[in-house]
DSSP file (Angstrom, degrees, kcal/mol; ACC not computed):
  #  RESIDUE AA STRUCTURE BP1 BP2  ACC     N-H-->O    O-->H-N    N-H-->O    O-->H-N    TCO  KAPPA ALPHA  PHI   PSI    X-CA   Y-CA   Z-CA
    1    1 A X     >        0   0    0      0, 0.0     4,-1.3     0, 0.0     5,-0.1   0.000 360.0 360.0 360.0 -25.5  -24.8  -17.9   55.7
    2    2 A X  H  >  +     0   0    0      2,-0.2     4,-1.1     1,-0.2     5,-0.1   0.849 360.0  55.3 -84.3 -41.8  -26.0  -14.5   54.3
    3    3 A X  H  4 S+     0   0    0      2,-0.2    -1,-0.2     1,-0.1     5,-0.1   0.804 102.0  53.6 -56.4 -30.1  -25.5  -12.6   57.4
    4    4 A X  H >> S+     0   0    0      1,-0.2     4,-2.3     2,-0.2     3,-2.0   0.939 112.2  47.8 -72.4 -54.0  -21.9  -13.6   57.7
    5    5 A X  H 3X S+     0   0    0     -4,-1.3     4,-1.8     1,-0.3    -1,-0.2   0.952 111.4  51.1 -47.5 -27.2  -21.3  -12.2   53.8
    6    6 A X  H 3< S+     0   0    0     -4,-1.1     4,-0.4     1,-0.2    -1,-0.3   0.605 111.0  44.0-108.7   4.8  -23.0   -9.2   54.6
    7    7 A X  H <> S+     0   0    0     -3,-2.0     4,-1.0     2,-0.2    -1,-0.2   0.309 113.4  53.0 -77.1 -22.2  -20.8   -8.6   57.9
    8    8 A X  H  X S+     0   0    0     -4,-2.3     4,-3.2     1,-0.2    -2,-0.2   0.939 115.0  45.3 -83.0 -38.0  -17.6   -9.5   55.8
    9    9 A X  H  X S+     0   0    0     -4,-1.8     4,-1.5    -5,-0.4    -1,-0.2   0.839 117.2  40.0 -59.9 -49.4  -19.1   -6.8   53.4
   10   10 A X  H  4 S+     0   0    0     -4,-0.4     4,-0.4     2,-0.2    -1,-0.2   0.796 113.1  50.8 -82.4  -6.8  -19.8   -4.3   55.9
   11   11 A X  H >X S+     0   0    0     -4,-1.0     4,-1.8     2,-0.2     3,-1.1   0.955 115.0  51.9 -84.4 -50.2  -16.5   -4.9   58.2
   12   12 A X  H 3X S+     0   0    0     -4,-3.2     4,-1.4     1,-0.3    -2,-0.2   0.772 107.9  51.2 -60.2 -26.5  -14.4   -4.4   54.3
   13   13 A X  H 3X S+     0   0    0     -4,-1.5     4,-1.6     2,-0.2    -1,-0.3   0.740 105.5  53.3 -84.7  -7.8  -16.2   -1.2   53.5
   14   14 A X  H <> S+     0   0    0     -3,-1.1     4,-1.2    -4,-0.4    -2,-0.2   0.791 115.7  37.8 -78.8 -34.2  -15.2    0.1   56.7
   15   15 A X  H  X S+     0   0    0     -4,-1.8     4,-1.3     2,-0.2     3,-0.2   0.889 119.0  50.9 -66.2 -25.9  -11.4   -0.8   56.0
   16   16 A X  H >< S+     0   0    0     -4,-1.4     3,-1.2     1,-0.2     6,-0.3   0.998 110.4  45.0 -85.5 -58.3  -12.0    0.2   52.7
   17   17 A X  H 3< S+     0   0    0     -4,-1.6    -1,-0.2     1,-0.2    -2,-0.2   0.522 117.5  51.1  -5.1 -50.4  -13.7    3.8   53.8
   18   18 A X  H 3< S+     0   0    0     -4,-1.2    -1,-0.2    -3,-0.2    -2,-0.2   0.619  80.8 119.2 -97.3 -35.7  -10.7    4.2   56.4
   19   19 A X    XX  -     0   0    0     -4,-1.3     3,-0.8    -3,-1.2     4,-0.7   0.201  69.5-130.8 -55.0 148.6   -8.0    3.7   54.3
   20   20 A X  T >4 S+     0   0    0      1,-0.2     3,-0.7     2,-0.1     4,-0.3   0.980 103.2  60.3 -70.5 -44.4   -5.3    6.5   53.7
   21   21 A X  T 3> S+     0   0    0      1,-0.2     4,-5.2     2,-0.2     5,-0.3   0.506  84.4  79.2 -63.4  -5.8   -5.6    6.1   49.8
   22   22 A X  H <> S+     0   0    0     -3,-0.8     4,-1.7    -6,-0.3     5,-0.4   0.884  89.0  52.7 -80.3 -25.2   -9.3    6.9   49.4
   23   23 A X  H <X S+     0   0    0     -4,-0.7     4,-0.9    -3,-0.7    -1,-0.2   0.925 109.5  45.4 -30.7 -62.3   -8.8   10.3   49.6
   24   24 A X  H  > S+     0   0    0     -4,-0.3     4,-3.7     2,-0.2    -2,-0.2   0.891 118.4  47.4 -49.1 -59.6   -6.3   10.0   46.9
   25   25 A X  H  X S+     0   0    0     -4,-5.2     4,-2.7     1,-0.3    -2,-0.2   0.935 114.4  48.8 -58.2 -27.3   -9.4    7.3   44.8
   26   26 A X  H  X S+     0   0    0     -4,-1.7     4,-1.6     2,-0.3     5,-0.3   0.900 108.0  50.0 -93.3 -49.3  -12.1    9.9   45.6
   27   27 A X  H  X S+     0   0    0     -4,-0.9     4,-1.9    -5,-0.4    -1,-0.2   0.992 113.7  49.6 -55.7 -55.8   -9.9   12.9   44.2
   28   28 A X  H >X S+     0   0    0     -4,-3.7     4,-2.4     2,-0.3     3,-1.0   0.978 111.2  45.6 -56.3 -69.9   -9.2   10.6   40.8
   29   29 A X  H >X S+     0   0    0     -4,-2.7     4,-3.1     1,-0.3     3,-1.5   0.899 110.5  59.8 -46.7 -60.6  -12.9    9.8   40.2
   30   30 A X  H 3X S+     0   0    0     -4,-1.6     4,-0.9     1,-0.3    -1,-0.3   0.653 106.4  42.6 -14.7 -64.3  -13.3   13.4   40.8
   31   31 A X  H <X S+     0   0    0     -4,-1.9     4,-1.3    -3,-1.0    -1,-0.3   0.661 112.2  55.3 -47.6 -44.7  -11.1   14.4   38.0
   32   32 A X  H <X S+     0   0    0     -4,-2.4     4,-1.3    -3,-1.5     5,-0.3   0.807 104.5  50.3 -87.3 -26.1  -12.5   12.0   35.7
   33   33 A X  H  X S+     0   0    0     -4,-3.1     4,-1.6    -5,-0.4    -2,-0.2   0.873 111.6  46.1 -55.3 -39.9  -15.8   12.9   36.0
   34   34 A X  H  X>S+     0   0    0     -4,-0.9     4,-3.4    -5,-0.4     5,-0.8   0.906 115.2  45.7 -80.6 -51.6  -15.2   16.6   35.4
   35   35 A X  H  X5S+     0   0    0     -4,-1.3     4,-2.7     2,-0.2     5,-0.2   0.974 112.7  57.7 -71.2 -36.0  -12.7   15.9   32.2
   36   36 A X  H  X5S+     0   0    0     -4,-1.3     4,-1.9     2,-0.2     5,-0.3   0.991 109.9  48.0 -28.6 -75.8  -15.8   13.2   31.0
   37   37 A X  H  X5S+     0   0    0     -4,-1.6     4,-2.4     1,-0.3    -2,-0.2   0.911 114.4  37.5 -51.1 -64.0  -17.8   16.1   31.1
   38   38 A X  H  X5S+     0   0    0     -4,-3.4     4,-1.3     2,-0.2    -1,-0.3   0.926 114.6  56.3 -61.1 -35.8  -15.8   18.6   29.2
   39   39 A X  H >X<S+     0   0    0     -4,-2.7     3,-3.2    -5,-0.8     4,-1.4   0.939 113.0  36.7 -66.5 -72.8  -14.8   16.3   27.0
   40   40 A X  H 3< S+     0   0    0     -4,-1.9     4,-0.3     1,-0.3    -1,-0.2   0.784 115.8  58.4 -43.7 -27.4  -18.3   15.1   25.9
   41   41 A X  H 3X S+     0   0    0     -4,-2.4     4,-1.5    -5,-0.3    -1,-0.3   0.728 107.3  44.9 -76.5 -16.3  -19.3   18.9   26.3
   42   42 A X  H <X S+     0   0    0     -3,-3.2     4,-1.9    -4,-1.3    -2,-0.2   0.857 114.3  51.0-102.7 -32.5  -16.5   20.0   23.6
   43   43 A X  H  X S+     0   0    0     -4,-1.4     4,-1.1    -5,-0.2    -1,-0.2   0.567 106.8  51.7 -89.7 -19.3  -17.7   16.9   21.1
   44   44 A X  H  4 S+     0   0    0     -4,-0.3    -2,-0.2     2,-0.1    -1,-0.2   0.912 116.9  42.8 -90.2 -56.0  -21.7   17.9   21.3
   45   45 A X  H  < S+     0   0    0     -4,-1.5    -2,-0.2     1,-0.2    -3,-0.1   0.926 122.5  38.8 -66.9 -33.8  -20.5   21.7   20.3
   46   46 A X  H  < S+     0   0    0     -4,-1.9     2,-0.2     0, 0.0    -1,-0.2   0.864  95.8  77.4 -68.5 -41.9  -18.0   20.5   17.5
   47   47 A X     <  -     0   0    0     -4,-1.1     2,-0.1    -5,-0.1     0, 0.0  -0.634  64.6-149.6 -99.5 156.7  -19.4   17.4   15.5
   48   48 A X        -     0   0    0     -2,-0.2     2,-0.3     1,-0.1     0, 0.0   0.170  17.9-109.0-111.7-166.6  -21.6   18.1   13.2
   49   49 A X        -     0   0    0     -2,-0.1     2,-0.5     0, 0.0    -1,-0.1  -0.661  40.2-135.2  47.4 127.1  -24.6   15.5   12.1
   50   50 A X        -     0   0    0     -2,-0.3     2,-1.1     4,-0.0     0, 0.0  -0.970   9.5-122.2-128.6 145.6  -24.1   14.0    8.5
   51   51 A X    >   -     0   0    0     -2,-0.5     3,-1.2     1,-0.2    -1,-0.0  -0.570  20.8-176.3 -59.4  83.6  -26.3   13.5    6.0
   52   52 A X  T 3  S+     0   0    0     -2,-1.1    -1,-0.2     1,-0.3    -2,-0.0   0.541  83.6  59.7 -71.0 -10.3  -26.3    9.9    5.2
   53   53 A X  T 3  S+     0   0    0      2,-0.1    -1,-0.3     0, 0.0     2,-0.3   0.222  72.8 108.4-111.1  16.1  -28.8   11.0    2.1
   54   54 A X    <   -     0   0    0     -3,-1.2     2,-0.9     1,-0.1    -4,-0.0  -0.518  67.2-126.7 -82.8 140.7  -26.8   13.2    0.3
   55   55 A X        -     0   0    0     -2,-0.3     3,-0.1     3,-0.0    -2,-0.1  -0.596  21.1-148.7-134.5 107.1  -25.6   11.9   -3.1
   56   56 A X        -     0   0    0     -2,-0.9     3,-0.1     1,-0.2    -2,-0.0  -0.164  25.1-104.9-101.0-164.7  -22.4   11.9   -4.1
   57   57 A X        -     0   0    0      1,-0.1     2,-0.3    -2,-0.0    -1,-0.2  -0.143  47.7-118.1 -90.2 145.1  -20.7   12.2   -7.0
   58   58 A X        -     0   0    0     -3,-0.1    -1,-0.1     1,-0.1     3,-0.1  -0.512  39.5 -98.2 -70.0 136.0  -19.4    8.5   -7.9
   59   59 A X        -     0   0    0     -2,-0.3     2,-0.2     1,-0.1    -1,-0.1   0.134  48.8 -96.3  -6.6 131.2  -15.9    8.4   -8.0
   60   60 A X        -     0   0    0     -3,-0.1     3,-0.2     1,-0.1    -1,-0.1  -0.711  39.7-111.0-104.4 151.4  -14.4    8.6  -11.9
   61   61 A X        -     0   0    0     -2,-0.2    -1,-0.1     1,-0.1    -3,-0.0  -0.289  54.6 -56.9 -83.9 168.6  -13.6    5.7  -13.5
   62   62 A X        -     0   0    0      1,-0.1    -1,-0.1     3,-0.0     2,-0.1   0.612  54.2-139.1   1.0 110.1   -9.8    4.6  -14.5
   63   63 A X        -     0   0    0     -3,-0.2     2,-0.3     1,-0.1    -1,-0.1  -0.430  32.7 -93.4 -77.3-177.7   -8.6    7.4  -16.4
   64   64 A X    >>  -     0   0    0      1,-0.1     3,-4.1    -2,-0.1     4,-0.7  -0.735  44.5 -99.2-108.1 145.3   -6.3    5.8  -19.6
   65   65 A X  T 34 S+     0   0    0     -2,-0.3     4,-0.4     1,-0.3    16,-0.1   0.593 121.0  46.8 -42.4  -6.2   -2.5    5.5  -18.9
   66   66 A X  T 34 S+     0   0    0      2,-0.1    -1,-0.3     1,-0.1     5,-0.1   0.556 105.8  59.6-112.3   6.9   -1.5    9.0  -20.8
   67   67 A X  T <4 S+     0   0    0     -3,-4.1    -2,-0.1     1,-0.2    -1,-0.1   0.640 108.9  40.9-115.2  -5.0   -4.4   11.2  -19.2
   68   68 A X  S  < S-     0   0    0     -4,-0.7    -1,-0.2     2,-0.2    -3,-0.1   0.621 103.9-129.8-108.3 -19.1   -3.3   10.7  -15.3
   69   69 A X  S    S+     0   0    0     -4,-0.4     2,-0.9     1,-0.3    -3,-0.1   0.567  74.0 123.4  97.5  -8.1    0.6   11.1  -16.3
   70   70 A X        +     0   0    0     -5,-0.1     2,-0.3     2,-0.0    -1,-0.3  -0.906  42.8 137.9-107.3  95.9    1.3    7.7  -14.3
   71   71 A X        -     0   0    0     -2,-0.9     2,-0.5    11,-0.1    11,-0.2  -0.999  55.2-144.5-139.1 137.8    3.0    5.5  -17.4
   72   72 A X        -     0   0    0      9,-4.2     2,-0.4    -2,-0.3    -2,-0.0  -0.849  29.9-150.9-119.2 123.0    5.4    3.5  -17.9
   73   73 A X        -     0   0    0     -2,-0.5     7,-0.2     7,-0.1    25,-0.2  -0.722  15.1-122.7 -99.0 114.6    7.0    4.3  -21.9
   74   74 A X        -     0   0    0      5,-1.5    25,-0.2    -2,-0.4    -1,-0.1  -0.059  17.6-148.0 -36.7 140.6    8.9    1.5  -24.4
   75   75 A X  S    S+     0   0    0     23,-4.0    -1,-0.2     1,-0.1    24,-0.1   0.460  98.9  42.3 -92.8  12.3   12.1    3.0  -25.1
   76   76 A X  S    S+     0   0    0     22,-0.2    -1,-0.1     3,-0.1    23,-0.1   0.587 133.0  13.9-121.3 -69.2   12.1    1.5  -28.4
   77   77 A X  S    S-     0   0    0      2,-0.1    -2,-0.1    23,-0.0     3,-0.1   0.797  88.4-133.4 -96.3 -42.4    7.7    2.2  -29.8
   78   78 A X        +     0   0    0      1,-0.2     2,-0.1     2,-0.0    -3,-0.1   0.685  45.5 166.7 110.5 -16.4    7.3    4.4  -27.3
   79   79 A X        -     0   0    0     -6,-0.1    -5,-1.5     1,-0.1    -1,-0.2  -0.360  33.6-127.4 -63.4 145.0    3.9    2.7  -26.4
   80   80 A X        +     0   0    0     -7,-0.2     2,-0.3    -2,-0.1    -7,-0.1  -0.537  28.8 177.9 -80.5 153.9    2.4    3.7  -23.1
   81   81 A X        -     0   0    0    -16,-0.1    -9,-4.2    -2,-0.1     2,-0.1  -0.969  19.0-137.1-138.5 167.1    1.4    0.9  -20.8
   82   82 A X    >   -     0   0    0     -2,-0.3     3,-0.8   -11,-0.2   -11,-0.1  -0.317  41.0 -85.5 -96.1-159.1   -0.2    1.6  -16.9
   83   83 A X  T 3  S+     0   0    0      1,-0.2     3,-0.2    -2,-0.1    -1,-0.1  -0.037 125.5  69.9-100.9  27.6    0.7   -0.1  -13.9
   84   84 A X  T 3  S+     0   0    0      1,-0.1    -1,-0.2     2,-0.1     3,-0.2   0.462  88.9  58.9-122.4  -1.9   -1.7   -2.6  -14.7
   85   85 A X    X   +     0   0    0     -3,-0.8     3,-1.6     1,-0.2     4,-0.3  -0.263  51.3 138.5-118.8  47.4    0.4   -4.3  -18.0
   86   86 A X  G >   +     0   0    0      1,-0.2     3,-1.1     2,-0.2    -1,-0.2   0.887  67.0  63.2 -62.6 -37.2    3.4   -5.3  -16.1
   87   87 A X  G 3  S+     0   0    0      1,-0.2    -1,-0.2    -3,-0.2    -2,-0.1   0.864 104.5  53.5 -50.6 -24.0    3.1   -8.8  -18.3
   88   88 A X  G <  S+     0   0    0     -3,-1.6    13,-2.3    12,-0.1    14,-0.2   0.536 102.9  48.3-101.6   1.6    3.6   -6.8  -21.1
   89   89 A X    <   -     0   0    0     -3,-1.1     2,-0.3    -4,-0.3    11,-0.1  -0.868  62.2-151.4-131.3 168.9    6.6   -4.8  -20.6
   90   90 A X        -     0   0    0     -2,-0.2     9,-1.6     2,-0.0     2,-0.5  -0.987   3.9-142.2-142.1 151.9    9.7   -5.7  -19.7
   91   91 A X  E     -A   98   0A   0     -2,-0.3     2,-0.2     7,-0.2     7,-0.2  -0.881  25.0-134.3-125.0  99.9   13.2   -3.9  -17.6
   92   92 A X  E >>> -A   97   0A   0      5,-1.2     4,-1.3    -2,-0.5     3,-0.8  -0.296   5.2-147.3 -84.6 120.9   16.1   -4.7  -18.7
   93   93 A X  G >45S+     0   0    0      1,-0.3     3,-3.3     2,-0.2     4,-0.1   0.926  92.7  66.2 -58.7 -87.6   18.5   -5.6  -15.8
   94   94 A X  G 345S-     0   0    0      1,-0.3    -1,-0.3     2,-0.1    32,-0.1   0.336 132.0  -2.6 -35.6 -48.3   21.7   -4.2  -17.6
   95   95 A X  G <45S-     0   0    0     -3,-0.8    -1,-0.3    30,-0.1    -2,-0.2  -0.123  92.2-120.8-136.2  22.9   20.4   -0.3  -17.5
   96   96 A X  T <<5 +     0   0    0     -3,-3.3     2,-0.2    -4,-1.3    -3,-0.2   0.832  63.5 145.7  33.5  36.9   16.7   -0.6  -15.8
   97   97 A X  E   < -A   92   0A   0     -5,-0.6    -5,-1.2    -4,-0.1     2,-0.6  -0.557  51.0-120.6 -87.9-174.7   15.1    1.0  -19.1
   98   98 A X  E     -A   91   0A   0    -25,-0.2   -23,-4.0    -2,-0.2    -7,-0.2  -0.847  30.2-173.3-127.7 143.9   11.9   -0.5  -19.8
   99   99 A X      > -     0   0    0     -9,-1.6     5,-0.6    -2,-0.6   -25,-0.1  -0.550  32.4-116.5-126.4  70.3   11.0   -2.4  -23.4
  100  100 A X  T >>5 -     0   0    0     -2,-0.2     4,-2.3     1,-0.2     3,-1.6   0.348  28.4-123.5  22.6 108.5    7.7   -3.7  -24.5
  101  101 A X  T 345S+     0   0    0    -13,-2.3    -1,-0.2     1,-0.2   -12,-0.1   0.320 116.7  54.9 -66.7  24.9    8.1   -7.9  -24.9
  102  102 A X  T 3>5S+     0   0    0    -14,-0.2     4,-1.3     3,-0.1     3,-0.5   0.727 112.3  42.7 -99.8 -32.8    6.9   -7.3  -28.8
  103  103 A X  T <45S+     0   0    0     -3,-1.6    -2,-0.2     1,-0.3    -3,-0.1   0.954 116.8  48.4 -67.9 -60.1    9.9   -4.7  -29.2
  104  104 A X  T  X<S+     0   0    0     -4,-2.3     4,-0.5    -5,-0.6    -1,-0.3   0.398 107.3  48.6 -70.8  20.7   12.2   -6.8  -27.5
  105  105 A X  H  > S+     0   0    0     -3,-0.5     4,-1.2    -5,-0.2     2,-0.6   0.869 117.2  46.1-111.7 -76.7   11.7  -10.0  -29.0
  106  106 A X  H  < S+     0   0    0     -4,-1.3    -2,-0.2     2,-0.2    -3,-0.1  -0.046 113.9  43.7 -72.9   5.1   12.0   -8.4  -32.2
  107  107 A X  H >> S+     0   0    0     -2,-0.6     3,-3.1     3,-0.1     4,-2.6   0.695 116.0  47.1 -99.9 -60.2   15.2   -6.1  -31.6
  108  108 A X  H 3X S+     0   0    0     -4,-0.5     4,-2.4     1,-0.3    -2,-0.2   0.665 110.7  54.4 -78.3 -27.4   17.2   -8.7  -29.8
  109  109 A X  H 3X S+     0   0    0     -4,-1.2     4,-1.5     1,-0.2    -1,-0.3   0.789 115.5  43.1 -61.2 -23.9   16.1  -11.4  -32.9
  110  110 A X  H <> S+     0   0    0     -3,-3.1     4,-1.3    -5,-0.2    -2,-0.2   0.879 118.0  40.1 -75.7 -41.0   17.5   -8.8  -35.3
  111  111 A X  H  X>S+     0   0    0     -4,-2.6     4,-3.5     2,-0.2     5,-1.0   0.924 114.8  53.0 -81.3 -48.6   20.6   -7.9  -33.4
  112  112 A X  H >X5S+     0   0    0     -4,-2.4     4,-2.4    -5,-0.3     3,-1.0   0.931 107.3  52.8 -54.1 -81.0   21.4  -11.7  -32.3
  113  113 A X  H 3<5S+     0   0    0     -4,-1.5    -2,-0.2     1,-0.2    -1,-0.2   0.744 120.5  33.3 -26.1 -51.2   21.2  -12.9  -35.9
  114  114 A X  H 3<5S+     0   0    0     -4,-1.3    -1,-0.2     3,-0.1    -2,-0.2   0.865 137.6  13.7 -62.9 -48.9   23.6  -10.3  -37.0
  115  115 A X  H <<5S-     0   0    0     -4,-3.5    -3,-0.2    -3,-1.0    -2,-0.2   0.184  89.0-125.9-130.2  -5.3   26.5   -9.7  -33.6
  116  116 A X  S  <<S+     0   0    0     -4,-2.4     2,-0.2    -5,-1.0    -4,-0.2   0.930  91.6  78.9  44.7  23.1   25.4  -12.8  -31.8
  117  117 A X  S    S-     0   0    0     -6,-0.7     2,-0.3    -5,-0.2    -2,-0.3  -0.843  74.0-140.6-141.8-165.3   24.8  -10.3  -28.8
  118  118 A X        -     0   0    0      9,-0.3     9,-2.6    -2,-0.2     2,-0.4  -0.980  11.8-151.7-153.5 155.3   21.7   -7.7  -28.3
  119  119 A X  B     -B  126   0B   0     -2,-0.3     7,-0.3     7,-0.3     6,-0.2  -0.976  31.3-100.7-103.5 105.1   21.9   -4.1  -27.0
  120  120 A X        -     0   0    0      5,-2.2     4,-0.2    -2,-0.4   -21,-0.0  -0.210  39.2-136.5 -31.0 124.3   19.3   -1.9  -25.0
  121  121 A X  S    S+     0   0    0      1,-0.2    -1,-0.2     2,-0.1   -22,-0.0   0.481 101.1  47.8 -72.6   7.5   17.8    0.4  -28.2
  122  122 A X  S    S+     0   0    0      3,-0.1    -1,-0.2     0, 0.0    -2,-0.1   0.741 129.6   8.3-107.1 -66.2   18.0    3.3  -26.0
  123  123 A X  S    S-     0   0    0      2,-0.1    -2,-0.1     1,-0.0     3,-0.1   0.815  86.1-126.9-106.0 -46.9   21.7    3.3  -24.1
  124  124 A X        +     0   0    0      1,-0.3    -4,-0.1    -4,-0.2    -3,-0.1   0.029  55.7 144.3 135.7 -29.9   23.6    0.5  -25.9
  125  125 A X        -     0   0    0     -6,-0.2    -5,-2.2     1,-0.1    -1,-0.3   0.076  60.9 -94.8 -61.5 173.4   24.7   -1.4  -22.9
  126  126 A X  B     -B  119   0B   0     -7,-0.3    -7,-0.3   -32,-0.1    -1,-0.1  -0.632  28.7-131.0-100.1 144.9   24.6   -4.8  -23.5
  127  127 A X        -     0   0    0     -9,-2.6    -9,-0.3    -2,-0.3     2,-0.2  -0.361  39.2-111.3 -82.4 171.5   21.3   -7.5  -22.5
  128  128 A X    >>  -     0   0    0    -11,-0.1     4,-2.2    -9,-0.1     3,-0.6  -0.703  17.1-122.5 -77.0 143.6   22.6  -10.4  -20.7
  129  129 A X  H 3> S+     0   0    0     -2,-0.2     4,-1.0     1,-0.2    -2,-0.1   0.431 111.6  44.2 -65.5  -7.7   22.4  -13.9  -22.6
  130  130 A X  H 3> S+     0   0    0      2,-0.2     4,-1.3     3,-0.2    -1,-0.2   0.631 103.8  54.7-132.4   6.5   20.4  -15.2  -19.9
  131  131 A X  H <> S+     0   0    0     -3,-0.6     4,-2.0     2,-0.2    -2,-0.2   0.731 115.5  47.3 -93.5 -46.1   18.1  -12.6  -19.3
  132  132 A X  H >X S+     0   0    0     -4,-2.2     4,-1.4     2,-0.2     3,-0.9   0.990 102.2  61.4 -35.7 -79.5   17.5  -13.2  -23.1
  133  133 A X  H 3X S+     0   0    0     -4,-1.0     4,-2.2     1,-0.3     3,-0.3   0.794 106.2  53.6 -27.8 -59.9   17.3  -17.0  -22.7
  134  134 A X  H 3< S+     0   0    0     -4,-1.3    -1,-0.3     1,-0.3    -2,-0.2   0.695 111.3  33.3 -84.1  -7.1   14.3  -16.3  -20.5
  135  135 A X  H << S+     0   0    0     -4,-2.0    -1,-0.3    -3,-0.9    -2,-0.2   0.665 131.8  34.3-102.3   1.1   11.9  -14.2  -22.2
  136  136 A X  H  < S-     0   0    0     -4,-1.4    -3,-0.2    -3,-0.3    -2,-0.2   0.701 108.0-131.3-103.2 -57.8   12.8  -15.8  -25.9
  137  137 A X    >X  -     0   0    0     -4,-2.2     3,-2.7    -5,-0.4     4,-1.4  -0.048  24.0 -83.5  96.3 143.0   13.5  -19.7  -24.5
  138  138 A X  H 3> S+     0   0    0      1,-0.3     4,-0.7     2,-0.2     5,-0.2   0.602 122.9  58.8 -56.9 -13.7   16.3  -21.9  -25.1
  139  139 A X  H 34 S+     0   0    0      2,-0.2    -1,-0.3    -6,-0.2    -2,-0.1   0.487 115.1  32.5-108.7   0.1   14.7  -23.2  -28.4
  140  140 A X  H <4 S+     0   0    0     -3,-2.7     4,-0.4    -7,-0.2    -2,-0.2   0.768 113.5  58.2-128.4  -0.2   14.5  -20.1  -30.1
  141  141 A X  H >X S+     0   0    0     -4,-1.4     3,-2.1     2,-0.2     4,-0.7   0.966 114.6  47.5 -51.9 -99.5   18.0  -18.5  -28.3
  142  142 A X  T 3< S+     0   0    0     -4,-0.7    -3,-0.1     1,-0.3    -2,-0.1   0.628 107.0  56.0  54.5 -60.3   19.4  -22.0  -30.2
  143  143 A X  T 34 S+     0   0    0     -5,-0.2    -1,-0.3     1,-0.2    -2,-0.2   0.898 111.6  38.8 -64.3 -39.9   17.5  -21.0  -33.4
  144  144 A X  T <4        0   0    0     -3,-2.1    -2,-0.3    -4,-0.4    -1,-0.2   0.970 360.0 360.0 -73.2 -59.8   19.3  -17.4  -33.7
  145  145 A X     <        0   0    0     -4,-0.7    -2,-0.2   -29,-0.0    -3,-0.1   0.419 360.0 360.0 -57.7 360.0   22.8  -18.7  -32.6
């Protein structure tokens, strides 16, 4: 049984040997051997070795929202917050300024008691009632009106 495989094997390398495309395969290994070679030869002159024991300097931590310039400001206090106290401010759909929820609770209570509307303290345009309604709540919207 082993002699016929090893006749089926030598009769296919002889087709294989004969074929008009090995010329062509022989030419391709050819090509990729040489550019293997330059390529690996251009990466041994270029890369460098690094020095896994070197110690560098740790990273510095979180600078404070006014000292990187990256802030986002009430238009009302004025208070800085970073990008990390989105719970605490809040962007008022009607002109996208931004308001601090202590500021706004406490302009829009003022201004509602008085005009039964509220204003951005900055541009003037007018909050929405319902944009109101959710950061105050229907029981204390009720309680001004």
């Amino acid at each position: 049984m082993q002699s016929r495989y090893g006749e089926l094997y030598n009769s296919l390398n002889v087709l294989i040997e004969d074929a008009p495309f090995m010329t062509t395969w022989n030419n391709i290994q050819a090509l990729t051997t040489f550019f293997k070679s330059k390529l690996n030869k251009i990466i041994d002159e270029n890369v460098k070795p690094v020095d896994m024991d070197v110690d560098y300097p740790k990273p510095p931590s979180k600078p404070a929202a006014e000292d990187d310039g990256l802030f986002m400001a009430c238009v009302n206090c004025d208070r800085k917050f970073d990008d990390f106290e989105y719970e605490k401010i809040h962007f008022l759909e009607s002109c996208a300024h931004i308001i601090c929820k202590d500021c706004f609770v406490h302009s829009v209570k003022d201004q509602y008691i008085r005009h039964q509307k509220a204003d951005c303290p900055d541009c003037g345009k007018l909050i929405n009632e319902y944009e109101i309604k959710a950061l105050l709540g229907a029981e204390q919207l009720e309680k001004l009106q």
